[in-house]
Phi, psi and omega in degrees: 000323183289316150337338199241351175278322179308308182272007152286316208227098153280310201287352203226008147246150149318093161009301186299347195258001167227064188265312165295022182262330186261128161270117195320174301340126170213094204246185176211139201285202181308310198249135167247091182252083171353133201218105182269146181267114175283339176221159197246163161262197021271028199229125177301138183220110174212204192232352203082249194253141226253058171197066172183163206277109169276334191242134178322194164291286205274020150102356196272299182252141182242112206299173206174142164240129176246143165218160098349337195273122163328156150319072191191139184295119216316175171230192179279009159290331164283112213257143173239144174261160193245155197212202151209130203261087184308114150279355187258331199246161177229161208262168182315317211258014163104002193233168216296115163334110143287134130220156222250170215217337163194221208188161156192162183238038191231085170219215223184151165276317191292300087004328220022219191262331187110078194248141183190175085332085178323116180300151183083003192225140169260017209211334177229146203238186194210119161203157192275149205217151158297154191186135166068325193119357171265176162245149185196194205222119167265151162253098185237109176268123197296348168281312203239007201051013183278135219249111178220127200255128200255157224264317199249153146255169187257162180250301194244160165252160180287174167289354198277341187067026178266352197188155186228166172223168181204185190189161190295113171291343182268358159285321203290307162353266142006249170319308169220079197293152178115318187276325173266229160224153179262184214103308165219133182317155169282107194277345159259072178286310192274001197253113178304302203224081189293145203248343165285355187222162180162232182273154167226184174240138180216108187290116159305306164323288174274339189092359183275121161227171183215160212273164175225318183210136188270141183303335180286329137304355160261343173292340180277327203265121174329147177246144196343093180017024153282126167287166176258003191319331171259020158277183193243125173208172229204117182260158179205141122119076171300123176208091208290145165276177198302348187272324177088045190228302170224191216218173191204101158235157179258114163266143179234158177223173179212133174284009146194142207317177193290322187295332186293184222268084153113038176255003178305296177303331210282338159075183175211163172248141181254141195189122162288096169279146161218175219178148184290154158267028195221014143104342155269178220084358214293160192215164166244096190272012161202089152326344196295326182096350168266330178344086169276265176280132152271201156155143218263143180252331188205165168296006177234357181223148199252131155243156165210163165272132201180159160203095173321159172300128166083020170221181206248163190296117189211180133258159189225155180250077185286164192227115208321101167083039174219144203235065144258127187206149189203154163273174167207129172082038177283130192100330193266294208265063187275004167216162149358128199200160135280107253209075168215149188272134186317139171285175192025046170236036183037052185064017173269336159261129161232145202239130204209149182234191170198156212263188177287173221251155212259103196180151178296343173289344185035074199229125146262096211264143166277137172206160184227130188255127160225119198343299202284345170217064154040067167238176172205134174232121176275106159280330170210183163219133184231136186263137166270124179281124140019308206290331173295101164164168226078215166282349160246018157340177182238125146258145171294336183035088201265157171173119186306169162264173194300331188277327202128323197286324179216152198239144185252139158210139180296146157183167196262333237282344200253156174028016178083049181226145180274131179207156189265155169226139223225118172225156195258082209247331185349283206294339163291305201299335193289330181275012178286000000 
């Protein structure tokens, strides 16, 4: 009861009254905003990566992964479970229903499995799996549990839910472990730029999919006007925009894969592309070689991190097919982030995270920015125990629910345990 009092009335408790949710350090910035815990141990419970749909249409179940598995990088043995989290029901000890709904053994700490929601659907969700000797994509509908498994996986779904894109996971292995699944090779392991592999496209329906653009074409188009012919390279971080009409990727390169003999230190460069979803166009719309988070704000414009030439590392708001470019949050938003903008508030709220802060407090803080008038509202701060870091780190990844109202995020801060946490942001957004 006390849980379902929170989320009607949030705004009309104090911080102190839910202070046994937190472990010391912990502090909290300007808006002091009650913070529920939804899953518990001994068992990890968190969701990943911030730009895809976590919470139903109606607000009521919140997608989840439980795993077991030590600080350490998972292998293909390793089964995580996928699950949903009932915000209206309790489980016997009073606290927010798990249930749990499959399984797959091809994720990631960071990523998860691409656990999701289909947009537009209240009942079938989506993630990625091992199968065969393949990587592939379930489709589970949570009312009747009927299962239907698609041939490829996916990284991002459109907004339209009609279609998913992808990449290889086992270059990104490759390349940048932690980010692909382990298990299975790469088969242009020996290949710089492979000309059979990239983007693909894939129909939820049918299951058909087709390659749209190859590493070996983004690799022919010059980086300042240098070739790339001797790198090794990769796409990653897949995103369709709102429209379902075109798409956002980052291509990378390394001189040489992540596994090979002194190639740890060697870091990669980066340049952010976006491209039709039928593989034409592709434009390179951040040339800097910096590009980390994104996130689409409307179909023709990007904020991203990023730090152009002859300007300092910030976000920024680009505009599609265009050398238009503006910061955002200058002075506010002053460091690295998960970056995405609040629904329905027409691109005036933004919700950011900052990894921990390089200090013995290790704090990360959650915030919400808002544009028209240059503010930041701190909702927390959380601390990462020291042992969380690398590829298994906790980053908060903050992601909203479909209305706008609440915000969900991982974090460690209670006994060193990885868990999702539910915070109420309304009563700020009604009042900008």
């Amino acid at each position: 009861m006390v849980r379902r009092e929170f989320l009607q009335h949030s705004a009309a408790f104090g911080a102190l009254s839910f202070l046994p949710l937190y472990s010391p350090p912990i502090t909290f910035g300007t808006q002091k905003v009650p913070v529920l815990a939804i899953t518990h141990g001994p068992k990890s419970h968190w969701f990943g990566y911030y730009d895809k749909w976590q919470v139903d249409p109606s607000g009521r179940y919140v997608l989840g992964m439980e795993v077991d598995v030590p600080r350490r990088s998972p292998t293909e043995n390793d089964i995580v479970k996928v699950g949903m989290v009932d915000l209206e029901n309790d489980d016997p000890e009073g606290r927010p229903q798990w249930i749990e709904i499959g399984e797959s053994n091809s994720w990631g700490w960071q990523q998860g499995c691409m656990l999701q929601w289909i947009p537009g659907s209240s009942d079938q969700l989506i993630w990625n799996d091992q199968q065969d000797g393949q990587y592939i994509s379930r489709i589970v509908n949570r009312q009747s549990s009927t299962q239907r498994t698609l041939p490829k996986p996916i990284y991002a779904v459109a907004p339209n839910g009609t279609f998913a894109v992808g990449t290889e996971f086992n270059r990104i292995q490759n390349m940048r472990p932690g980010y692909g699944y382990p298990g299975i090779s790469d088969p242009y392991a020996d290949v710089k730029a492979p000309d059979d592999i990239g983007l693909y496209r894939m129909d939820l329906d049918s299951g058909e999919s087709k390659m749209i653009f190859s590493l070996a074409q983004a690799a022919a188009i010059p980086y300042r006007g240098k070739s790339l012919e001797d790198k090794w390279h990769y796409f990653n971080h897949l995103l369709v925009s709102p429209d379902s009409e075109r798409m956002i990727f980052l291509h990378r390169w390394r001189n040489a894969p992540a596994n090979a003999p002194n190639a740890a230190g060697g870091g990669f460069t980066t340049r952010m592309f976006t491209i039709n979803i039928d593989g034409t166009d592709p434009y390179v719309l951040d040339p800097s070689g910096f590009t980390s988070h994104f996130i689409w704000r409307d179909p023709q414009h990007i904020c991203a991190w990023t730090k152009p030439e002859g300007k300092k590392a910030a976000f920024y708001l680009f505009k599609d097919q265009t050398d238009e470019i503006e910061i955002v949050g200058d002075g506010k938003m002053t460091v690295n982030g998960h970056n995405t903008y609040v629904p329905n508030t027409d691109g005036e709220w933004i919700l950011n995270d900052t990894y921990p802060s390089q200090d013995q407090k290790r704090l990360q803080a959650l915030y919400l920015y808002h544009v028209p008038t240059d503010r930041k509202v701190v909702l927390g701060q959380f601390y990462e125990p020291p042992m969380f870091s690398g590829e298994w780190r906790c980053d908060l990844h903050p992601r909203s629910n479909q209305q706008g109202t609440k915000v969900i995020f991982d974090s460690t801060h209670k006994n060193g345990q990885r868990q999702m946490y539910l915070a109420d942001i309304s009563s700020i957004i009604e009042n900008s």
